[in-house]
Each structure stands twice: as structure tokens, then as C-alpha cells.
N, C-alpha and C positions, 0 to 999 in steps of 0.2 A: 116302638113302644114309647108313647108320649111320655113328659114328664110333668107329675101335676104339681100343683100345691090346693091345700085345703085347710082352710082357718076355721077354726070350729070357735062357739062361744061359752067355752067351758076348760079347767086345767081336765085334762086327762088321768086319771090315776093310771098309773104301772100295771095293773091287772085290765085295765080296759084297752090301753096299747096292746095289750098283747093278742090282740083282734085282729092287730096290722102289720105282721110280723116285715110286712117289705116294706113297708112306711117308717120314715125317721120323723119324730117327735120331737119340736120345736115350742117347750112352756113359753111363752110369751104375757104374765098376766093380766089378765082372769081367761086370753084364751091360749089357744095349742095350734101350731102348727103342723102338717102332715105335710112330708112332702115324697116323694118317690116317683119311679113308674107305674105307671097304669096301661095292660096290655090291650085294654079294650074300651069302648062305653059300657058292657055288659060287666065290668073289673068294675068299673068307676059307681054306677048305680050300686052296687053292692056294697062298694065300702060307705057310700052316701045310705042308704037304707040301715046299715047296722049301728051308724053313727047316728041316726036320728030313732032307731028301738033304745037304744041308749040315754035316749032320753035328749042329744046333743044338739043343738041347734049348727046348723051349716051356716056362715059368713060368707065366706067365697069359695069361691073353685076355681082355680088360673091355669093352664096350660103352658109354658115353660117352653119360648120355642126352642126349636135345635138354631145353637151359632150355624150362620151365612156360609159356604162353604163348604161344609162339614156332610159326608151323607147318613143318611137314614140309616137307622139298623134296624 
């Protein structure tokens, strides 16, 4: 299960995080951080698609490699 991050261009209000209950919420102003696991692309378009009905512009999307070493779960 990759681990993303996702910089949106907007603060997020408390009632609209709660869209992303496995995602932690990084205000950075004017935008938000998301960051968590994402178990899929089919996870990732979802949270991308509900964040842009929202009205929310997307910045980025990064992928978070796994530390050297270390194996996959």
C-alpha cells in the first residue's frame, strides 16, 4: 500500500476532511496537505475526483517511496 501525499489549493474545513477519514490533514496556508495510504489507483482517482466535486483544485500528487531495505507490505 503506497504512501501518498496530496497538496490541494485550498484550507480544507473539518466537515470536508471528513471525506478522508484515512488521510491526515497538513493546513499549510492557503493550501492542505493530505497525506496517508492509498491501497490502489482506483483508491487514489477517488480521493482525486471528490477533491475536485469539492470544488478543490489538486497541486500535486507524490508517491512517498518505501526506505531501501525495508520490504513491502
Amino acid at each position: 500500500m503506497p504512501r501518498m501525499i496530496i497538496r490541494v489549493d485550498a484550507e480544507l474545513s473539518p466537515d470536508a476532511l471528513t471525506a478522508f477519514p484515512h488521510l491526515v490533514a497538513l493546513p499549510q496556508r492557503p493550501q492542505t496537505v493530505l497525506s496517508g495510504d492509498v491501497a490502489d489507483q482506483e483508491e487514489l482517482q477517488g480521493v482525486i475526483s471528490l477533491l475536485v466535486s469539492l470544488g478543490v483544485g489538486v497541486v500535486d500528487v507524490l508517491t512517498v517511496p518505501e526506505p531501501a531495505g525495508l520490504p513491502s507490505t
